[in-house]
C-alpha positions in Angstrom: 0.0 0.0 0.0 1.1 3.8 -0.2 3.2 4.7 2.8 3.8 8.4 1.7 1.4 10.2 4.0 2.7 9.0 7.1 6.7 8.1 5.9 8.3 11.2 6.9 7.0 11.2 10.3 8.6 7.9 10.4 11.7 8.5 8.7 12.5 11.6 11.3 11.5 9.3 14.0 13.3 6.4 13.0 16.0 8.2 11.3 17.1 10.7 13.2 17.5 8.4 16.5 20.0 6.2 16.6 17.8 3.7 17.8 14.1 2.7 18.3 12.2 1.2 21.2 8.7 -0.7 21.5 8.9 -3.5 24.0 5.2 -3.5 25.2 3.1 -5.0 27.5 5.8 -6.0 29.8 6.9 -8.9 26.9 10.4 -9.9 27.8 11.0 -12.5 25.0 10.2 -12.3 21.2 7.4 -13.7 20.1 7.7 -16.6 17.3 8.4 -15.5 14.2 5.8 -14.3 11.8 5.8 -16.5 8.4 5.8 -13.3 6.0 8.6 -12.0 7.6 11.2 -14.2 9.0 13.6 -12.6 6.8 13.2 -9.2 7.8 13.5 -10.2 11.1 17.0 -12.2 10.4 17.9 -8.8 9.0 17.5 -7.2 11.7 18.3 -9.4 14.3 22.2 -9.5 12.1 22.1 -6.2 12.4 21.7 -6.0 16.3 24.4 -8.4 16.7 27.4 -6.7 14.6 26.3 -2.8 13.4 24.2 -1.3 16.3 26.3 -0.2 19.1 23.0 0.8 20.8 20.9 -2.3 20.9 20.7 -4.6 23.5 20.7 -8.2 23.7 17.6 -10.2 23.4 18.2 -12.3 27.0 18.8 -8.9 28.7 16.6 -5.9 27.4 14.3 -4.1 29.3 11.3 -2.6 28.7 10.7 1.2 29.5 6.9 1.0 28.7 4.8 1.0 31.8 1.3 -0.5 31.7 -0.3 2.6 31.3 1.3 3.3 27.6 0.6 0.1 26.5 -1.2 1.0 23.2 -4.7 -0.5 22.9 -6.6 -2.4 20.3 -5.0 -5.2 18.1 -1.4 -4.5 19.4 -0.3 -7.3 21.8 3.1 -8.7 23.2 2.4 -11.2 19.9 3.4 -9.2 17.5 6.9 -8.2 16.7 9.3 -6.4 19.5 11.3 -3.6 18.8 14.4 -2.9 20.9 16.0 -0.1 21.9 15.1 2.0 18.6 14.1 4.8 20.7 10.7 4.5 19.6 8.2 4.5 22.8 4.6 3.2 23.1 3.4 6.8 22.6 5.1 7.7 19.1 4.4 3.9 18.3 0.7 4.3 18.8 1.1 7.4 16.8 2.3 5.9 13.8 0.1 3.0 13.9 -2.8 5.3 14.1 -1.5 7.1 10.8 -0.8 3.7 9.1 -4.7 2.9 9.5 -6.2 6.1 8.2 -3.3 6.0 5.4 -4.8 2.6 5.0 -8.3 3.7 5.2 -8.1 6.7 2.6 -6.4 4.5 0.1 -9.5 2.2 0.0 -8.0 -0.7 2.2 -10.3 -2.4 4.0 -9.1 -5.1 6.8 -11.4 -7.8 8.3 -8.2 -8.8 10.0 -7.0 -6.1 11.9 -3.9 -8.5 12.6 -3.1 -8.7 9.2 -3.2 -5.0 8.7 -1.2 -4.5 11.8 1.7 -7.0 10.8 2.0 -5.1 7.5 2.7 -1.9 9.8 4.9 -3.8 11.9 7.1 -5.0 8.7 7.2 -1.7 7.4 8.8 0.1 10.4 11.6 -2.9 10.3 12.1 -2.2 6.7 12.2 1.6 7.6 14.8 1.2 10.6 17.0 -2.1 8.3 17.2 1.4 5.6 17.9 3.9 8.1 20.5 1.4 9.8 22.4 0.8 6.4 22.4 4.3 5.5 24.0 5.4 8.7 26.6 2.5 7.7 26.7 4.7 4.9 27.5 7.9 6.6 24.4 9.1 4.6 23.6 11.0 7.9 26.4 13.2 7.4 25.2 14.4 3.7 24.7 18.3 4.1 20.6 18.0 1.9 20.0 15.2 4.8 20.9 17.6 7.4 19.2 20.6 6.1 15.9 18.6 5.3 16.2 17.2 9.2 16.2 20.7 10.2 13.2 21.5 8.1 11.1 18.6 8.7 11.7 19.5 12.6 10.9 23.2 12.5 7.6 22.4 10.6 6.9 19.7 12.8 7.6 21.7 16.0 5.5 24.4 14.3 2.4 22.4 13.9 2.6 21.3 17.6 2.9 25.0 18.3 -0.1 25.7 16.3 -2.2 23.0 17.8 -1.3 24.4 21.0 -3.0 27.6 19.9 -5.6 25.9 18.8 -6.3 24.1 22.1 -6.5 26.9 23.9 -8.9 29.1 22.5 -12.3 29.2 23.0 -15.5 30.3 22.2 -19.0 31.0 24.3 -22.0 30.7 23.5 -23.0 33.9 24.5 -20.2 35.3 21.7 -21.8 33.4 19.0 -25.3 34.8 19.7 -24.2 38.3 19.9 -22.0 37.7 16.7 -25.1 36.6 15.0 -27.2 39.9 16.1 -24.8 42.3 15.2 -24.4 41.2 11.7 -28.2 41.0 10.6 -27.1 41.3 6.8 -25.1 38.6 6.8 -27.5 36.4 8.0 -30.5 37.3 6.1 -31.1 35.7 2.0 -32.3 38.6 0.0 -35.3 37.9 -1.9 -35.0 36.1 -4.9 -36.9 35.1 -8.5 -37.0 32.8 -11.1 -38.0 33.2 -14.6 -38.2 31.3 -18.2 -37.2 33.6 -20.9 -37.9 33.9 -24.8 -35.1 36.4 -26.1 -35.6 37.2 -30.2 -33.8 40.2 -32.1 -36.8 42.1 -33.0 -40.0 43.7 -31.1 -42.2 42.4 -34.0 -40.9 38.8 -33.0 -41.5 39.4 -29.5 -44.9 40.4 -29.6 -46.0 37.6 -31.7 -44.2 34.8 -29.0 -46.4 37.1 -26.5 -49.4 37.1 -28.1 -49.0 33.0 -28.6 -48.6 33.0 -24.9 -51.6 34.6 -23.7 -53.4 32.1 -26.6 -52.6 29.3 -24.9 -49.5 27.9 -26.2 -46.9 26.1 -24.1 -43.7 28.6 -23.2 -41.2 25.9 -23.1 -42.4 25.2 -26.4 -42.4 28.7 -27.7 -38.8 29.1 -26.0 -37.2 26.1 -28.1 -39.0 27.3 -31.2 -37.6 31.3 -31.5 -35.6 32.2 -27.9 -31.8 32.9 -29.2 -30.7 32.6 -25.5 -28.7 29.3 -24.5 -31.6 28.8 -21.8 -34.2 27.6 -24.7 -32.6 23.8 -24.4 -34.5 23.7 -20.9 -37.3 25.6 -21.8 -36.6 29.0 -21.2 -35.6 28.2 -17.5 -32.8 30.3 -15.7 -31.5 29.6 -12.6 -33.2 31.5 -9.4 -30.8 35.2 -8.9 -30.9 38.0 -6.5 -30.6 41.5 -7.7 -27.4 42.9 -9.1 -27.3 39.9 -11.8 -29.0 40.8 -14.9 -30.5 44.6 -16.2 -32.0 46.9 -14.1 -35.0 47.3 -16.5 -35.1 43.5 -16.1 -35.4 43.2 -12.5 -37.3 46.1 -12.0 -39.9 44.6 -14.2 -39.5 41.1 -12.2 -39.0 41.7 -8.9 -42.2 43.9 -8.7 -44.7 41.2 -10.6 -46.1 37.8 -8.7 -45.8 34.2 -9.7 -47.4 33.6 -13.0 -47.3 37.3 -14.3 -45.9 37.5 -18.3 -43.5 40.5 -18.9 -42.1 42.0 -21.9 -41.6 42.6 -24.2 -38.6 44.0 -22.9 -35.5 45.9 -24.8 -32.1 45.2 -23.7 -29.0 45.0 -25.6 -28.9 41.5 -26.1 -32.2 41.7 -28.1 -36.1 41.5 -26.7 -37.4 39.6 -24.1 -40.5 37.7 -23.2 -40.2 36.4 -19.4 -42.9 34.4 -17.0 -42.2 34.6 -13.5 -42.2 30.9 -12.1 -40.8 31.0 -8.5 -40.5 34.4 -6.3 -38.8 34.1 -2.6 -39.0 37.1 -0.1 -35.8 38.1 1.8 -35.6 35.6 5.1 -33.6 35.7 8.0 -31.2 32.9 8.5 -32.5 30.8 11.7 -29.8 31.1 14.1 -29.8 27.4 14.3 -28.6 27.1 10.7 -25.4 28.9 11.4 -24.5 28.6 14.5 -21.5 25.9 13.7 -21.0 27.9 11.1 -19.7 31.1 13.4 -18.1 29.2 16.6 -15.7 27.9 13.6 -15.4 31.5 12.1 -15.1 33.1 15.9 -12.8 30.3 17.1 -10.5 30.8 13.6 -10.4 34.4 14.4 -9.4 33.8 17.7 -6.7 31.4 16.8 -5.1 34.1 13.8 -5.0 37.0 16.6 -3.3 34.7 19.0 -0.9 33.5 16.7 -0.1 36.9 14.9 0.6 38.1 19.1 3.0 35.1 19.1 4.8 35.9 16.3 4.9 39.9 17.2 6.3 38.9 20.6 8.9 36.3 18.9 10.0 39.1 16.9 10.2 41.7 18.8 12.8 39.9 21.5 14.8 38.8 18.0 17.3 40.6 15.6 15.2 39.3 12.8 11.9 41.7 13.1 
């Protein structure tokens, strides 16, 4: 499956440490080997015996996970055991938890949980076996890996910085009420119409559509037969607008008639129209219910920009850079 959503995080985890640490659930022996992997894991367990200055034997490791950060669900002491890759129940959790929605948003979907969790297990012993070899390498000495470790870490830090923010501001009800009364006009739909149209080139041609109108015949009809306007495919039929879209002789004309009511004909510079009001709805007010998510998310975003422009003000003004 595709990794890349959640591989950096691992890579600067993984990485960046010189080793990585997941004994869980108090587990003091590997469990047996999983069939789809035993050579990963004779990888890895070569590598802990001759490259890895940091990793412990088997017989005597440790576990630094307390009960507590044992991560839940599917992960048990039967899976594979990391040692000492400086990767703790927390950040493992983490990961896992990204693996599954990576999963999920690339249309996987696991009736074995088990199965989807060995897959993650293998990948993070393919991701340390690579980070291993290319510190054998010296490939953490290159000057792009450095600068992109700095990067990655800044914008990292950054987003915890920003979710920070983010935990800490608020908004009351109260403010979302009074938000809502003191902007009336944003609230409120202004009225609107709808109309079918017959648009022709001449007056002569617009009066005869009329007078076939008020005889009886069908507009749709009429509108397929002699309207120039792109709306005659559907009958005339343009979509419900507010005022400010078309001519003011136009909307004048409309917005003062009642469903039903035949208009025209009408000069404009696109030719003569014929129009039949079909739909007419009177400005509303918004009920506060139907917006009410709508401005805790604008207030609380708001909130968020002011306190993290004052951040930035305050980091700047006790630097040489503002």
């Amino acid at each position: 499956m595709n990794l890349k959503n959640w591989t950096w995080t691992a890579i600067i985890a993984l990485i960046g440490s010189g080793a990585l640490h997941c004994a869980r659930n108090g587990a003091t022996e590997p469990p047996p080997a999983h069939p789809q992997s035993s050579a990963a894991e004779q990888m890895f367990a070569a590598d802990k015996a001759t490259e890895s200055p940091g990793i412990t034997n088997p017989e005597s490791r440790q576990t630094n996970t307390t009960p507590d950060e044992a991560p839940a669900g599917p992960i048990t002491s039967q899976t594979f055991q990391f040692e000492d890759l400086n990767l703790n129940a927390g950040m493992y959790e983490w990961l896992w938890k990204a693996y599954q929605a990576d999963a999920a948003a690339n249309g996987r979907t696991e009736t074995d949980p088990a199965a989807l969790h060995g897959d993650f297990e293998r990948s993070l012993a393919l991701e340390y076996l690579l980070a291993q070899y290319a510190r054998r390498q010296k490939l953490n000495e290159d000057p792009w890996f450095r600068a992109e470790m700095w990067r990655q870490e800044n914008q990292l830090l950054r987003v915890l910085v920003e979710r920070r923010i983010r935990e800490n501001v608020h908004v009351s009800a109260a403010e979302i009420r009074a938000y809502y009364q003191a902007n009336p006009d944003k609230y409120t739909d202004p009225e609107r119409v709808q109309v079918r149209l017959i648009l022709v080139d001449t007056e002569q041609e617009a009066r005869a559509a009329l007078q076939d109108l008020t005889g009886g015949d069908d507009f749709a009809e009429l509108a397929r037969r002699y309207s120039k306007h792109p709306s005659r495919d559907k009958g005339g039929v343009l979509p419900p607008f507010t005022r400010g879209t078309y001519s003011d002789a136009m909307e004048s004309a409309v917005f003062a008639g009642k469903v039903g009511d035949l208009i025209g004909p009408l000069q404009t510079e696109l030719g003569y129209q014929i129009l039949e009001i079909t739909s007419l709805q009177e400005k509303r007010v918004i009920p506060f219910s139907d917006v009410e998510s709508a401005i805790r998310e604008e207030l609380l975003q708001r909130k968020y920009n002011e306190q993290y422009q004052e951040l930035l003000r305050q980091l700047k003004a006790g630097s040489e850079f503002n």
